[in-house]
C-alpha positions in Angstrom: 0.0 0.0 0.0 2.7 2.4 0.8 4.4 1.8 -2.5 1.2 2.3 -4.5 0.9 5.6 -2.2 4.9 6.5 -3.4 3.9 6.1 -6.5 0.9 8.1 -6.8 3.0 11.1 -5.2 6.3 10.8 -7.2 3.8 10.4 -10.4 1.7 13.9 -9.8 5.2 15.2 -9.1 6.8 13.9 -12.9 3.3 15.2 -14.4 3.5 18.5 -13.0 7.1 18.9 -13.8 7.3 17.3 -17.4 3.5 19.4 -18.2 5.5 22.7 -16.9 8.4 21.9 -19.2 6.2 21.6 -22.4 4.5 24.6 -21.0 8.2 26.5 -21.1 9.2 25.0 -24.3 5.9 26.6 -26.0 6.5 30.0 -24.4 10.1 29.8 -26.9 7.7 29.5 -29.8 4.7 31.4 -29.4 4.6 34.5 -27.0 3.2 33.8 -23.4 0.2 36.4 -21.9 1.6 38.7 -20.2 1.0 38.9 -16.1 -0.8 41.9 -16.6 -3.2 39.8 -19.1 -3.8 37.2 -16.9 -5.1 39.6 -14.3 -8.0 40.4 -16.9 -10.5 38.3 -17.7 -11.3 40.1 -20.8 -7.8 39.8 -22.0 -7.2 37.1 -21.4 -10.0 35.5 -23.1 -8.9 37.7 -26.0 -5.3 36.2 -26.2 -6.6 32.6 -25.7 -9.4 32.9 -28.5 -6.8 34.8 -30.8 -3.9 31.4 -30.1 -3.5 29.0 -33.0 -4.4 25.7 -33.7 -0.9 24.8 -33.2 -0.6 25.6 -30.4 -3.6 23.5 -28.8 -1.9 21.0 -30.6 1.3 21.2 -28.6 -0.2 21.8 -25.4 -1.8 18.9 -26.0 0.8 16.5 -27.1 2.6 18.1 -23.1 -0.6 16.7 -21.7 -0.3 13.8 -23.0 3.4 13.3 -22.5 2.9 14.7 -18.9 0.8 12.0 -17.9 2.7 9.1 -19.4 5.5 9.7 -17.9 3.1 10.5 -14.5 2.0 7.0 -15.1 5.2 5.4 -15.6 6.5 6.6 -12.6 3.3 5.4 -10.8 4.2 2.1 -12.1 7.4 2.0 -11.5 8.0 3.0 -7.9 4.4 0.8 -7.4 5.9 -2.4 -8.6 5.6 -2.6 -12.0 2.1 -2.6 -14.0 1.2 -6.5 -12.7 1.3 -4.6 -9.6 -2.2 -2.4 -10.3 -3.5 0.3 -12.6 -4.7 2.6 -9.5 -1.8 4.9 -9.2 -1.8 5.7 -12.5 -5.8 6.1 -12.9 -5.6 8.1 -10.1 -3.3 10.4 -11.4 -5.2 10.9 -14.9 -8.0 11.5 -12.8 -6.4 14.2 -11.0 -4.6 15.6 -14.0 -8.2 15.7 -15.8 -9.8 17.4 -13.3 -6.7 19.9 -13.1 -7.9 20.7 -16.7 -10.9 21.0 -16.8 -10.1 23.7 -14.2 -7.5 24.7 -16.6 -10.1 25.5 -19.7 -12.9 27.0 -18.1 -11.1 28.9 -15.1 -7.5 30.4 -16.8 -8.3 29.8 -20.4 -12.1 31.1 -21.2 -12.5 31.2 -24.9 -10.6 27.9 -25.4 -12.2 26.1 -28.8 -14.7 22.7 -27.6 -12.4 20.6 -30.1 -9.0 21.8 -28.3 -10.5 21.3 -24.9 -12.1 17.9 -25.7 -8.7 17.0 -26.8 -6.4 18.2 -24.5 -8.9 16.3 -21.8 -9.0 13.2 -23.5 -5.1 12.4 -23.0 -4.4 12.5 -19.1 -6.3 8.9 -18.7 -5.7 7.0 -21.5 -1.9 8.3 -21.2 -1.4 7.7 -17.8 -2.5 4.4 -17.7 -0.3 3.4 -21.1 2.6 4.8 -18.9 1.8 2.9 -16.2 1.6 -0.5 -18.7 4.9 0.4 -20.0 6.4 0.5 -16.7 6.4 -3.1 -17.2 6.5 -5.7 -14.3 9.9 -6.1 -12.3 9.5 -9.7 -12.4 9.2 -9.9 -16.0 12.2 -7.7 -16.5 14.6 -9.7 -14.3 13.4 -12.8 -15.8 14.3 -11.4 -19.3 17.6 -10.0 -18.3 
């Protein structure tokens, strides 16, 4: 139980820091709101309604790559995937709900198809990192 606890932790913790990462890579290609902005709603609905496909397309690709690796680590530091899926669910869970706070709290005006998206990744994800984490057992049996 405690591991499974470990790895729920230590996954949130990769999410967060792998999802702020893609977050700082995308600020070197397309121009971040400025503090002032996201102190306005108005604004800042502007900026997000004025951002490109593209970029909904990278943020959600960081979504997604946030919560494999959350997933992964879940798995890993729980045992390996024969070990349970719950960390990992757990942690899409969480990171869905995080969005979903995301879209309709600090980025009003967000298109439906780049929300649905971007929401539909921190499950699926999670739990495919978490099946890649593999089992221990197997992996010593193999090497």
């Amino acid at each position: 139980m405690g591991r499974k606890i470990a790895g729920t932790i230590l996954g949130l913790i990769a999410a967060f820091v792998t999802i702020s990462v893609s977050q700082l890579a995308m600020a070197l290609v397309m121009k971040p709101p400025t503090f002032e902005m996201m102190q306005d709603p108005v604004a800042m609905r502007a900026f997000v309604e004025a951002m490109p496909p593209w970029a909904y397309l990278i943020l959600a690709l960081g979504y997604a790559i946030g919560s494999l690796v959350g997933g992964f680590v879940a798995g890993k530091t729980a045992g390996g995937s024969n070990n349970g899926f719950l960390p990992a669910l757990i942690i899409g869970i969480f990171l869905t709900l995080m969005g979903v706070i995301n879209f309709f709290v600090s980025m009003p005006g967000s298109p439906i198809w780049a929300i649905a998206l971007c929401l539909v990744t921190y499950i699926p994800f999670s739990l495919l990192g978490n099946k890649l984490s593999g089992s221990p057992r197997a992996a010593a049996a193999n090497g």
